[in-house]
C-alpha positions as CSV (number, residue, x, y, z in Angstrom):
1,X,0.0,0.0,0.0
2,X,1.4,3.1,-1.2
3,X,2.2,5.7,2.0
4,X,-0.1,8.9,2.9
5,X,2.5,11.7,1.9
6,X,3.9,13.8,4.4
7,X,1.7,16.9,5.4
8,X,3.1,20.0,4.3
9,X,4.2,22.7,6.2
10,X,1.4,25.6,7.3
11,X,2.6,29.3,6.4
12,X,0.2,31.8,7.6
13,X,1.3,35.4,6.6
14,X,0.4,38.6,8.9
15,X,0.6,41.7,6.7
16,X,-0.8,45.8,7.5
17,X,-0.9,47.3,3.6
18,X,-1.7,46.4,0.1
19,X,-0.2,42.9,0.4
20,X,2.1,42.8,-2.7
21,X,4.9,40.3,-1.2
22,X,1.3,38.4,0.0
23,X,0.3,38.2,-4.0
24,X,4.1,37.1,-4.9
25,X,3.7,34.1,-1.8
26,X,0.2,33.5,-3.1
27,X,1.5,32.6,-6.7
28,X,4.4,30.9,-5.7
29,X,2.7,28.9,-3.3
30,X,0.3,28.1,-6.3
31,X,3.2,26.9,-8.4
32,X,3.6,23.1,-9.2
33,X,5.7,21.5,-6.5
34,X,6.2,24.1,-3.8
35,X,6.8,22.9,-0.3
36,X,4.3,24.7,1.6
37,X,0.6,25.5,1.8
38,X,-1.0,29.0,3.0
39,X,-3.6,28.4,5.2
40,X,-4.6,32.2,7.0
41,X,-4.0,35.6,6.6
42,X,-3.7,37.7,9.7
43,X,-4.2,41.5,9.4
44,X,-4.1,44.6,11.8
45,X,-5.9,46.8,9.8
46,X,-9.5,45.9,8.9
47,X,-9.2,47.9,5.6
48,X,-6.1,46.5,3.9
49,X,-6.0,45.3,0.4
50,X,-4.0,42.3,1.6
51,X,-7.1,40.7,3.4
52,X,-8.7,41.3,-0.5
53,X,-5.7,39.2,-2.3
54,X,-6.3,36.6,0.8
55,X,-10.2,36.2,-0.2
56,X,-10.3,36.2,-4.3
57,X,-7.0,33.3,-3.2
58,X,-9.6,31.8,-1.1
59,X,-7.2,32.1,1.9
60,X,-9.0,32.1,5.4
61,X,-8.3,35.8,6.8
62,X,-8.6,37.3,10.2
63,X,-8.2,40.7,11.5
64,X,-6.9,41.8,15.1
65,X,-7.2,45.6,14.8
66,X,-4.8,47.0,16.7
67,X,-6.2,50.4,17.7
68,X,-8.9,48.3,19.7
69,X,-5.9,47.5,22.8
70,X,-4.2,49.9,25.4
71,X,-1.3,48.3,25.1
72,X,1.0,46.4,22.7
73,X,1.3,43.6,25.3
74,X,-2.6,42.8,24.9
75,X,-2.3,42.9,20.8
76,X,0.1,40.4,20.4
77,X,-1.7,38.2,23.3
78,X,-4.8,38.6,21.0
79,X,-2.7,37.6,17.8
80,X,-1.0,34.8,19.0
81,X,-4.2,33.6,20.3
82,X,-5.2,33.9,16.4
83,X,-2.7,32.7,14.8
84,X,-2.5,29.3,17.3
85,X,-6.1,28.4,16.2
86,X,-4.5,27.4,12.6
87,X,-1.6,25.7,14.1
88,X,1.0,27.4,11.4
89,X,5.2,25.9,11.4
90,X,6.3,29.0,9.6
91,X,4.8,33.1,10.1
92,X,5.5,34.8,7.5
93,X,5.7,39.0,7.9
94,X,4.8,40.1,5.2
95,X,4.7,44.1,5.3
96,X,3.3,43.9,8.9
97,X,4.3,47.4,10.5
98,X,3.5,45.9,14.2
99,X,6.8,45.9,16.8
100,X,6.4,42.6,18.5
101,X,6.9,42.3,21.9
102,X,9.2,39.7,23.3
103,X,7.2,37.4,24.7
104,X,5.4,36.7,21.1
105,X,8.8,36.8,19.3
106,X,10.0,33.8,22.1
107,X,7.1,32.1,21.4
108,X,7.6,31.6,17.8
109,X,11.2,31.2,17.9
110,X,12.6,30.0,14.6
111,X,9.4,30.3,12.9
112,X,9.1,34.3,12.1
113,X,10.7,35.5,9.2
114,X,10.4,39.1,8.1
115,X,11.8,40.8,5.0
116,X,13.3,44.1,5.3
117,X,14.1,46.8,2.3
118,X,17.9,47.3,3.1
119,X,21.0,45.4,3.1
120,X,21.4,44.6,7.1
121,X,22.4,45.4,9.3
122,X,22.6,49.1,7.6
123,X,19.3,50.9,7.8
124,X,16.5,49.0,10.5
125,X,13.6,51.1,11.2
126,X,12.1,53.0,8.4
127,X,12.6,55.0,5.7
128,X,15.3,53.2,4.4
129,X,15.6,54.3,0.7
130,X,15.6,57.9,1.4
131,X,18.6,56.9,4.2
132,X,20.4,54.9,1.7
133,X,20.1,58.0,-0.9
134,X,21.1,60.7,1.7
135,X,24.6,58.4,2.3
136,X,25.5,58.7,-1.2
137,X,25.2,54.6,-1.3
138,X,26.1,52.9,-4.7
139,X,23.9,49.9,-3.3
140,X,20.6,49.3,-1.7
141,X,18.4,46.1,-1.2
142,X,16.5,44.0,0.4
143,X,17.2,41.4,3.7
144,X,14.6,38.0,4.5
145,X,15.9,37.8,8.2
146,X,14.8,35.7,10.9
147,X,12.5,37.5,13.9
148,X,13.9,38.1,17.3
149,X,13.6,40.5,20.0
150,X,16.1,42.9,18.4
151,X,14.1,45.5,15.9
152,X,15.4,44.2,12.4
153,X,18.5,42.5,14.2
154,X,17.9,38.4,14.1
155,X,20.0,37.0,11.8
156,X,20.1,37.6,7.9
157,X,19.3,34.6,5.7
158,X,19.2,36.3,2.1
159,X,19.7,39.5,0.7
160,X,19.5,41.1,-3.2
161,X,21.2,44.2,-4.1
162,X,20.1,47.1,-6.4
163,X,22.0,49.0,-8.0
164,X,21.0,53.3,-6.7
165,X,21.1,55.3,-9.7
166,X,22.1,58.6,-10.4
167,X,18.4,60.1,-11.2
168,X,16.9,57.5,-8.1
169,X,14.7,58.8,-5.6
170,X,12.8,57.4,-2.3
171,X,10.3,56.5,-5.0
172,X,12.0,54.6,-7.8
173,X,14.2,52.6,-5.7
174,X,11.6,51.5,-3.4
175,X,10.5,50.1,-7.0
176,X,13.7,48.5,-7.4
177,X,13.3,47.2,-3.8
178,X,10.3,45.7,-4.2
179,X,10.8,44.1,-7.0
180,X,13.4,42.1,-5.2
181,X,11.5,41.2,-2.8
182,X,8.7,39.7,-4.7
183,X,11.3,37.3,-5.9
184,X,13.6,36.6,-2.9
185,X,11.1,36.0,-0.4
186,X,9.4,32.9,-2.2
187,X,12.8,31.6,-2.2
188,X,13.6,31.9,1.5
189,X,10.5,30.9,2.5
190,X,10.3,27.6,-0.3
191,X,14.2,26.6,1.6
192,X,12.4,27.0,5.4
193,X,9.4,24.5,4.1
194,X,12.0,22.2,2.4
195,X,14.0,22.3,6.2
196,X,16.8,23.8,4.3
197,X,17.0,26.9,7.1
198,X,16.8,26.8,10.6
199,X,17.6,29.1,13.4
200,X,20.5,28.1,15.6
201,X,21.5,29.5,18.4
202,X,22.7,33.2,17.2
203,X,23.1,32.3,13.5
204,X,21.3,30.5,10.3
205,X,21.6,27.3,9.5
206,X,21.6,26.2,6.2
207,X,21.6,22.5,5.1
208,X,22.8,21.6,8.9
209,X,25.7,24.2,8.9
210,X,26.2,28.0,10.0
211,X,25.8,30.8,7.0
212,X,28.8,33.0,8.1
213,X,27.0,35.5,5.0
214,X,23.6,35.8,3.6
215,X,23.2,34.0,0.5
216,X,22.5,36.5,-2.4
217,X,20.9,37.0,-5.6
218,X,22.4,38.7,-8.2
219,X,21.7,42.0,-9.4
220,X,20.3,42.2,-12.8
C-alpha cells in the first residue's frame, strides 16, 4: 500500500498594507511542486488590500485591529491567540508594520521570518531608501531575516542588491526594492518548508551548517 504523503508545512502570513509580497507568496505557493501550503492571513488593519488578495485566493483571513488594545502587550496576546487556532510551522511578515513584543517573538522562535528593504544590518527602522540615498550609497536592497527581539537584528538569511542610480529617488528605488523582494522571499521561505533553514542558536543554519554570509541574488 502506497504511504499517505507527508503533510506539508502551514505558512500563515500577517501583513498591515496592500499585500504585494502576500500576492508574490500567493503565486508561488500556487506553483507546481512548492513545499508549503497558505492556510490564514492575519491582518491589523481591517481595511487593507492584503485581506482582499487573501479572499479572491480563497485564503481564510482574520483581522486583530490593533487600535482596539491599550497596550502592545494585549495585541500580540490577541494575535497569537489567532494565529494558534491554525496551528501554522512557519509566520511569514509580510509588510506587517507591528513591533512585536518579546514574549510573542519567544514564542515563535525559529518560525518568524520578516523581510526588510535594506541590506542589514545598515538601515533598521524605516525609511530606508531615502537613508540609503542621503549616504551617497552605490547599493541598496533587500534582507529576508529571521525575527527576534532585536528590531530588524535576528539573523540575515538572504539579501538582493540594487543597484542606486544617479536620477533615483525614495520612490523609484523602493521600486527597485520591491521588486526584489517579490522574488527573494518565495525563495527563503520555499528553503524553510523544504527544512533547508533553521535558526540556531545566534546564526542561520543552512543545510545543517552556520551561513557566516547571507546568500544572495544577483543584481540584474
Amino acid at each position: 500500500m502506497k504511504a499517505d504523503p507527508a503533510p506539508q508545512p502551514r505558512i500563515l502570513v500577517l501583513a498591515s498594507g496592500s499585500g504585494t509580497n502576500l500576492q508574490a507568496l500567493i503565486d508561488a505557493s500556487r506553483e507546481r511542486g512548492f513545499p508549503g501550503q497558505i492556510v490564514a492571513v492575519g491582518c491589523n488593519r481591517p481595511g487593507a488590500f492584503a485581506l482582499e488578495r487573501a479572499a479572491q485566493a480563497n485564503l481564510q483571513t482574520f483581522v486583530v485591529d490593533h487600535t482596539r488594545y491599550d497596550s502592545r502587550e494585549d495585541f500580540d496576546a490577541t494575535l497569537m491567540a489567532e494565529i494558534l487556532r491554525h496551528h501554522p510551522d512557519l509566520i511569514v511578515l509580510a509588510g506587517f508594520m507591528r513591533i512585536l513584543t518579546t514574549d510573542f517573538v519567544r514564542a515563535f522562535r525559529g518560525k518568524l521570518l520578516n523581510v526588510h528593504p535594506s541590506l542589514l544590518p545598515r538601515y533598521t527602522g524605516l525609511n530606508t531608501h531615502q537613508r540609503a540615498l542621503d549616504a551617497g550609497d552605490k547599493t541598496h536592497g533587500v534582507s529576508v531575516h529571521f525575527v527576534t527581539e532585536e528590531l530588524d537584528g535576528g539573523p540575515v538569511i538572504a539579501q538582493a542588491e540594487v543597484s542606486v542610480a544617479s536620477n533615483d529617488d525614495a520612490e523609484s528605488l523602493a521600486e527597485k526594492v520591491q521588486a526584489k523582494e517579490h522574488v527573494l522571499y518565495p525563495i527563503v521561505v520555499r528553503w524553510f518548508c523544504e527544512g533547508r533553514i533553521q535558526l540556531g542558536a545566534d546564526c542561520v543554519l543552512f543545510d545543517g551548517d552556520p551561513l557566516t554570509t547571507p546568500m544572495r541574488l544577483p543584481d540584474n
